[in-house]
VOZASE-763113 format. One line per 5 residues: for each residue x, y, z of N, C-alpha, C, O. Coordinates in Angstrom, 1 decimal, decimal comma. Example, Ala and Ser with C-alpha at 12.3 -4.5 7.8 and 13.67 -1.06 7.14 Angstrom:
BEGIN
13,2:-5,7:7,8:12,3:-4,5:7,8:13,2:-3,3:7,8:14,2:-3,3:8,5; 12,8:-2,2:7,1:13,7:-1,1:7,1:12,9:0,0:7,9:13,4:1,1:8,0
//
This chain:
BEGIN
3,1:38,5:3,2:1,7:38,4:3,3:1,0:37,8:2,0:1,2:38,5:1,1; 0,5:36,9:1,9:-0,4:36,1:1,2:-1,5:37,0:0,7:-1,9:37,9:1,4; -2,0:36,8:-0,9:-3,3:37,4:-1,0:-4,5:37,2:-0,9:-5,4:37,4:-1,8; -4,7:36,7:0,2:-6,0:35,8:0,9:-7,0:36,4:0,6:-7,9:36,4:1,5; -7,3:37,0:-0,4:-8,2:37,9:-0,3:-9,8:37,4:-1,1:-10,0:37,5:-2,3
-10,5:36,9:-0,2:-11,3:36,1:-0,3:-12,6:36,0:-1,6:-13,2:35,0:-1,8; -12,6:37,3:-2,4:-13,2:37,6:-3,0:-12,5:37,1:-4,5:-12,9:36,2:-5,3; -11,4:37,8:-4,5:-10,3:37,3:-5,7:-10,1:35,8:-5,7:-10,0:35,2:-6,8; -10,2:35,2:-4,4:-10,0:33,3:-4,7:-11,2:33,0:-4,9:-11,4:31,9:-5,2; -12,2:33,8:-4,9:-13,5:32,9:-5,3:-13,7:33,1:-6,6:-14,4:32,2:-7,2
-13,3:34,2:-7,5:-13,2:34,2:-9,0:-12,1:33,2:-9,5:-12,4:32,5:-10,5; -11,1:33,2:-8,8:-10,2:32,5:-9,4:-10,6:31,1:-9,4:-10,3:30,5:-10,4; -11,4:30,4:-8,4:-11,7:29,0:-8,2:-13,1:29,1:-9,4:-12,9:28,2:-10,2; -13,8:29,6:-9,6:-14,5:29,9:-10,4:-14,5:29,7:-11,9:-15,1:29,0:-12,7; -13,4:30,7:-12,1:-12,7:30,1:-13,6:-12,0:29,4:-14,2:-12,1:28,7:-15,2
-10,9:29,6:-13,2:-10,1:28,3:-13,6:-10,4:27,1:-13,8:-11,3:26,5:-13,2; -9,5:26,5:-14,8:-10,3:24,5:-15,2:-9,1:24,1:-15,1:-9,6:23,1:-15,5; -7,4:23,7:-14,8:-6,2:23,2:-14,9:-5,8:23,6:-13,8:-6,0:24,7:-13,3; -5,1:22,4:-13,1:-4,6:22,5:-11,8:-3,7:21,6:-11,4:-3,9:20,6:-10,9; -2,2:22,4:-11,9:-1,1:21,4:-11,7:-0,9:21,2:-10,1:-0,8:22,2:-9,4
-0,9:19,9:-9,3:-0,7:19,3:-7,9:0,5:19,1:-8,1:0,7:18,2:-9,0; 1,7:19,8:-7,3:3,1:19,5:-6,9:2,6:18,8:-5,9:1,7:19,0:-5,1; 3,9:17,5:-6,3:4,3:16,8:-5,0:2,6:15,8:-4,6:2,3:15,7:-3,5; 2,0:15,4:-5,6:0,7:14,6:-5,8:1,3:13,0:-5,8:2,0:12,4:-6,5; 0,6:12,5:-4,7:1,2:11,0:-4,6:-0,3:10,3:-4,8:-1,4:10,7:-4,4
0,2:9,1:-5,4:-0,7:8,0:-5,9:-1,2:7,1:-4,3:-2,1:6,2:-4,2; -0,4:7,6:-3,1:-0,8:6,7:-2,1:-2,3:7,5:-1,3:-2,4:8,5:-0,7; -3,1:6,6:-1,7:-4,1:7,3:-1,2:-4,8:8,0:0,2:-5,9:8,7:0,2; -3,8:7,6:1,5:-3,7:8,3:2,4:-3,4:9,2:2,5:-3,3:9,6:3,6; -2,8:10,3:1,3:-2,2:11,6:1,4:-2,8:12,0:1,2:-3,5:11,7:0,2
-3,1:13,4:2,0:-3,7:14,6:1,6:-3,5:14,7:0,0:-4,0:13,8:-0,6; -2,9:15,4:-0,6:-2,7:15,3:-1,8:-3,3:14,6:-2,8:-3,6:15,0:-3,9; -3,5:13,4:-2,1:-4,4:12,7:-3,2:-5,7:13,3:-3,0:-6,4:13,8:-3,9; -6,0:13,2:-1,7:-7,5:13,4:-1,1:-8,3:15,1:-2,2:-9,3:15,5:-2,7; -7,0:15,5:-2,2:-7,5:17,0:-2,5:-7,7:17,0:-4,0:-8,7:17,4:-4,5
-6,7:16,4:-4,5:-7,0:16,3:-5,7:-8,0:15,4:-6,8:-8,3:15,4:-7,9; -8,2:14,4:-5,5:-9,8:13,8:-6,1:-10,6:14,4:-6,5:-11,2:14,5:-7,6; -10,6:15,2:-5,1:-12,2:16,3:-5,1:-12,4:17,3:-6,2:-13,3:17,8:-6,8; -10,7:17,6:-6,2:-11,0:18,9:-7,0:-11,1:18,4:-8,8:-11,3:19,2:-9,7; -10,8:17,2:-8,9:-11,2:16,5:-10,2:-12,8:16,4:-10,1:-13,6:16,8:-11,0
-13,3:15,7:-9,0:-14,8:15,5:-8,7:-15,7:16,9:-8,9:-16,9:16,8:-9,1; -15,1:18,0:-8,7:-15,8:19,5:-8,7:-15,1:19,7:-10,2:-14,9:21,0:-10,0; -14,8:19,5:-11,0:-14,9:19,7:-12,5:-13,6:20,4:-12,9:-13,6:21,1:-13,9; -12,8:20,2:-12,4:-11,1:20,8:-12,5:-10,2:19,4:-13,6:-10,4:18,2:-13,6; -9,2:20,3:-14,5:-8,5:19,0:-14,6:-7,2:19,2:-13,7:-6,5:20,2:-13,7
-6,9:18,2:-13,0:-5,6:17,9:-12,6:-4,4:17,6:-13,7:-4,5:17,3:-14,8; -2,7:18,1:-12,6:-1,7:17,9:-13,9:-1,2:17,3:-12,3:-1,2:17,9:-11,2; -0,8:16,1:-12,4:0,0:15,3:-11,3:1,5:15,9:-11,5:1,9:15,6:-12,6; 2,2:16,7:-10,9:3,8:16,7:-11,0:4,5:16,4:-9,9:4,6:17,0:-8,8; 5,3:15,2:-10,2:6,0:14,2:-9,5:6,7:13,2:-9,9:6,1:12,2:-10,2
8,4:13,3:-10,0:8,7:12,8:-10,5:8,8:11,1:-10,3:9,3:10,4:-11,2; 8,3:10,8:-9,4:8,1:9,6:-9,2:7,0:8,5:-9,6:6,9:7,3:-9,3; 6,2:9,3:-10,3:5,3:8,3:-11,0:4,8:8,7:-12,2:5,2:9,7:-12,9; 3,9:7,8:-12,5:3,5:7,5:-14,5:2,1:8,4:-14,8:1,5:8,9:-15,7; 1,8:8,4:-13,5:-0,3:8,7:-13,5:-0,3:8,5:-12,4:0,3:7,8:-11,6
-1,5:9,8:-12,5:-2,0:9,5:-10,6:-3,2:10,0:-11,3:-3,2:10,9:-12,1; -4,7:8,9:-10,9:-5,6:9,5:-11,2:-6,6:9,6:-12,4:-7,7:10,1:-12,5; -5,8:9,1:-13,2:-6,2:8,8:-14,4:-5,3:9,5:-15,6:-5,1:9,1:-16,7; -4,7:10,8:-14,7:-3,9:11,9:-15,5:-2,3:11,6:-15,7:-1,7:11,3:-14,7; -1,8:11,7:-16,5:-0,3:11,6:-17,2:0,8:12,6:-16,0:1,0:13,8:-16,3
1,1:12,1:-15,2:2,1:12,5:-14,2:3,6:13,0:-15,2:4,4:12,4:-15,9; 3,5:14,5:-14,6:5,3:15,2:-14,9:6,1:15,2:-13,9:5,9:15,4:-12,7; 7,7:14,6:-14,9:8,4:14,9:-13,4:8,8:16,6:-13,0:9,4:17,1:-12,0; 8,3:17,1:-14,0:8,4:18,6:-13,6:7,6:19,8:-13,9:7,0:19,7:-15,0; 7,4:20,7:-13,4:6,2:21,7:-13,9:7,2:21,9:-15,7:6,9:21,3:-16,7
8,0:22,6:-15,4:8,5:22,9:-17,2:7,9:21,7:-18,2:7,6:21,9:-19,3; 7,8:20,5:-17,6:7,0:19,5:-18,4:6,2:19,7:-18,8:5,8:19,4:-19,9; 5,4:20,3:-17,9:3,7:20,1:-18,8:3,6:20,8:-20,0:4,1:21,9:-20,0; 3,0:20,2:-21,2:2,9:21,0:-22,2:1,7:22,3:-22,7:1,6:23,0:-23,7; 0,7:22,1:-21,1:-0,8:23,4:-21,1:-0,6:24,1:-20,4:0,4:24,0:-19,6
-1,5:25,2:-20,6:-2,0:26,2:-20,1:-2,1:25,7:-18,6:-3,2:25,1:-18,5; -1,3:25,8:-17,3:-2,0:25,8:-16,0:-2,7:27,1:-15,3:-2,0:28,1:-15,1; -3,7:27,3:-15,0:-4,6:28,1:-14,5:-3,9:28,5:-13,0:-3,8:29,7:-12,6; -3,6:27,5:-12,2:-3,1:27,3:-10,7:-2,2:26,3:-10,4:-2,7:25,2:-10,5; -1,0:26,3:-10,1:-0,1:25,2:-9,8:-0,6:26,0:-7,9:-0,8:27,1:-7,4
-0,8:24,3:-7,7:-1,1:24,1:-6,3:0,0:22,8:-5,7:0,2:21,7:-6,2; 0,9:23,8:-4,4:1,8:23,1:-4,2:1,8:22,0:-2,6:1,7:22,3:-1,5; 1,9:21,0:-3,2:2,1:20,2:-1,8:3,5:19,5:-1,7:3,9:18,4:-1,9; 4,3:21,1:-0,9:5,2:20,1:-0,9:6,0:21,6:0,3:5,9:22,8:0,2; 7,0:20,6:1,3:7,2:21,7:2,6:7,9:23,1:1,8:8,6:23,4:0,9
7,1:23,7:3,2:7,8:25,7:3,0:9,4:25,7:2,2:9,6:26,4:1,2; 10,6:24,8:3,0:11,8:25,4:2,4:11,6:24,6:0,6:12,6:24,9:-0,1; 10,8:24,0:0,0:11,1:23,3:-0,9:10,1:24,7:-1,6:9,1:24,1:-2,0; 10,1:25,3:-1,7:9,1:26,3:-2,9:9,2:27,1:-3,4:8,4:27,7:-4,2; 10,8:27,6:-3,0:11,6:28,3:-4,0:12,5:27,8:-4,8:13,2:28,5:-5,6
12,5:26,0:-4,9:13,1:25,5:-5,9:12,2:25,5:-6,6:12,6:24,9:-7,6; 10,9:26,0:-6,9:9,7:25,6:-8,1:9,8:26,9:-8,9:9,8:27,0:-10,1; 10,1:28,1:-8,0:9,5:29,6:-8,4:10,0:30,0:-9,8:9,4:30,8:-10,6; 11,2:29,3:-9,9:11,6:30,0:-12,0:10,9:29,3:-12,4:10,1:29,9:-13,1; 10,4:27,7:-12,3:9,4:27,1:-13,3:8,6:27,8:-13,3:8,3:28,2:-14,4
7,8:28,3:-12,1:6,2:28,8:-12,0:6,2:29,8:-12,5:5,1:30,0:-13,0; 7,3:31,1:-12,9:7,8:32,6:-12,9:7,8:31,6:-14,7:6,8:31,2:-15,1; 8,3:31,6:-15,0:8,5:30,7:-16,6:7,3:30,4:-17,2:7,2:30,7:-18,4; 6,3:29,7:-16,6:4,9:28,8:-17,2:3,9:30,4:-16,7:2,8:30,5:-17,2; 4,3:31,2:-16,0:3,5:32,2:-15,7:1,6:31,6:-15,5:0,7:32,0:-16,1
1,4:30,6:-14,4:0,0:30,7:-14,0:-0,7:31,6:-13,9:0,0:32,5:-14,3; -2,0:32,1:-13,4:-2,8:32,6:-13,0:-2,6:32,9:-11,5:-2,7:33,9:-10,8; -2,3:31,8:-11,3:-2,3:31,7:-9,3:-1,1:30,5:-9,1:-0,9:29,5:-9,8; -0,4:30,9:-8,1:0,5:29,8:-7,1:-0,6:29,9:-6,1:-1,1:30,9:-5,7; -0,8:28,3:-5,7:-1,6:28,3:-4,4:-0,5:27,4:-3,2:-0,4:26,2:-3,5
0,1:27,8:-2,3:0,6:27,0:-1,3:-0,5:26,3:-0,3:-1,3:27,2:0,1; -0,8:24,9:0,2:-1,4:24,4:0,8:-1,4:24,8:2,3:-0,4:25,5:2,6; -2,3:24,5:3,3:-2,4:24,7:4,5:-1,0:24,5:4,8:-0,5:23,4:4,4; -0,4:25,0:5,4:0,9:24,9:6,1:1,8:25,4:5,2:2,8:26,0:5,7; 1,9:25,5:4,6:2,8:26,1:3,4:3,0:27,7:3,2:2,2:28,4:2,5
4,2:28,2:3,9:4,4:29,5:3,7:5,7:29,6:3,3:6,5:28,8:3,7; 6,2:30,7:2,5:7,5:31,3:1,7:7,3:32,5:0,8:7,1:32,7:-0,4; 7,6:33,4:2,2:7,2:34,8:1,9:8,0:35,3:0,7:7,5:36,0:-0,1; 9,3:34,8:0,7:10,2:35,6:-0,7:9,4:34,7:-1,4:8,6:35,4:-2,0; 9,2:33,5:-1,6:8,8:33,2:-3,5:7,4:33,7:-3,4:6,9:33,9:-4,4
6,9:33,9:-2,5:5,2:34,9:-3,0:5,7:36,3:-3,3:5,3:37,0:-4,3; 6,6:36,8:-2,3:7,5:37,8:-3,3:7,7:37,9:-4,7:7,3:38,9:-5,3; 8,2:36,9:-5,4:8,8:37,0:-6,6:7,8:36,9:-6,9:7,4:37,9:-7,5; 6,8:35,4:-6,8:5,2:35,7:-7,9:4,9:36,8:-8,4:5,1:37,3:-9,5; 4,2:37,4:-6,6:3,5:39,2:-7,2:4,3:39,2:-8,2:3,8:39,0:-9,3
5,7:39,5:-8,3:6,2:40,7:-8,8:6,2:40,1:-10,3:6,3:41,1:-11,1; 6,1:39,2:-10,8:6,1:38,6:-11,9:4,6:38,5:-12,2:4,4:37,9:-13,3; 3,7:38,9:-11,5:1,9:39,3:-12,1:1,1:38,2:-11,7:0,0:38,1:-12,2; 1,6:37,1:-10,6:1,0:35,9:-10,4:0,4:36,1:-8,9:1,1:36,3:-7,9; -1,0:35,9:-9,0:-2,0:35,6:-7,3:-1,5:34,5:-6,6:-1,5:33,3:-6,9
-0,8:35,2:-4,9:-0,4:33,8:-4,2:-1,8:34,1:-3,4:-2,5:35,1:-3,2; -2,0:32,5:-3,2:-2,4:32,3:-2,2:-1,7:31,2:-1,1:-0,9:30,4:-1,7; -1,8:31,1:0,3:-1,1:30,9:1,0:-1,4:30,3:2,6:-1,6:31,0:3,6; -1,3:29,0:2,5:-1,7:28,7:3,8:-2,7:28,1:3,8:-3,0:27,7:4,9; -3,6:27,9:2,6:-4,7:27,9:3,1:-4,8:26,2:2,1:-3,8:25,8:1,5
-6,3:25,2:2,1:-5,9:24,1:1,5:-7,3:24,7:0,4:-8,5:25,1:0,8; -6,6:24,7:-1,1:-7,9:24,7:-2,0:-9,4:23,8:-2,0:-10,5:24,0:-2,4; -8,8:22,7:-1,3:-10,4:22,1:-1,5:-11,1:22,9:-0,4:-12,1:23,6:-0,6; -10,5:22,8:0,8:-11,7:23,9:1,7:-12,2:24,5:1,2:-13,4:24,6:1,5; -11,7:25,3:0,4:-11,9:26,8:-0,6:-13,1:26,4:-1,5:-14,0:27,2:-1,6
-13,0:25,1:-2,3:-13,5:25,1:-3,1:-15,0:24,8:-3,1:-15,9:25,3:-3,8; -15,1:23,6:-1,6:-15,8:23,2:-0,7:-16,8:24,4:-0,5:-18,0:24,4:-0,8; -16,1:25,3:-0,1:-16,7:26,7:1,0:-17,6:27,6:-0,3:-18,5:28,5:-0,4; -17,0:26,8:-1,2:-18,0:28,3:-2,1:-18,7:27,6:-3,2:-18,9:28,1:-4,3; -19,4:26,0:-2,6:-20,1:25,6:-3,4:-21,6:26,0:-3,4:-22,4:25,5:-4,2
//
């Protein structure tokens, strides 16, 4: 079970300013991009991680979360349910604030391990809606 708990993601969207996008593509038809526009346009910095490109966005693209060298507030992941327990030692490692899985994205053991490692899942749900909803 996800901590959808609606109160908690509205502080968290609140304070947080860093927001590494797994799985963020430069092709502008993807969701992914779409979301991560906005949430640049609503005053967030994005961290592109993907190993397939240089920049997405303006921002210096990692091929991996262990890459980034800041503070991430929320690693927000777009990338399918079986693929998000290959991230969880990085994310359990860089210890965010929040793992956010995108609308469709569930993986009850690595929200497992989060909690238990002191990190807010959220789950299922797509952050810009979220962000959208509580403007």
């Amino acid at each position: 079970m996800a901590d959808n708990d609606y109160g908690a993601i509205s502080e968290l969207l609140q304070t947080a300013k860093t927001i590494a996008v797994v799985g963020l593509s430069s092709k502008t038809s993807r969701p992914s991009y779409g979301v991560a526009k906005m949430l640049q346009s609503s005053g967030y910095r994005i961290i592109p991680v993907n190993p397939n490109e240089s920049e997405i966005l303006g921002e210096k693209c990692y091929p991996t979360l262990r890459d980034i060298p800041v503070k991430i507030d929320i690693v927000d992941i777009f990338r399918r349910s079986e693929f998000v327990s290959d991230l969880m030692d990085d994310v359990i490692r860089m210890h965010p604030r929040a793992i956010w899985m995108q609308e469709g994205v569930v993986d009850e053991a690595s929200a497992a391990r989060a909690r238990q490692a002191g990190i807010f899942v959220v789950m299922d749900l797509c952050i810009a809606v979220e962000v959208h909803n509580r403007r």
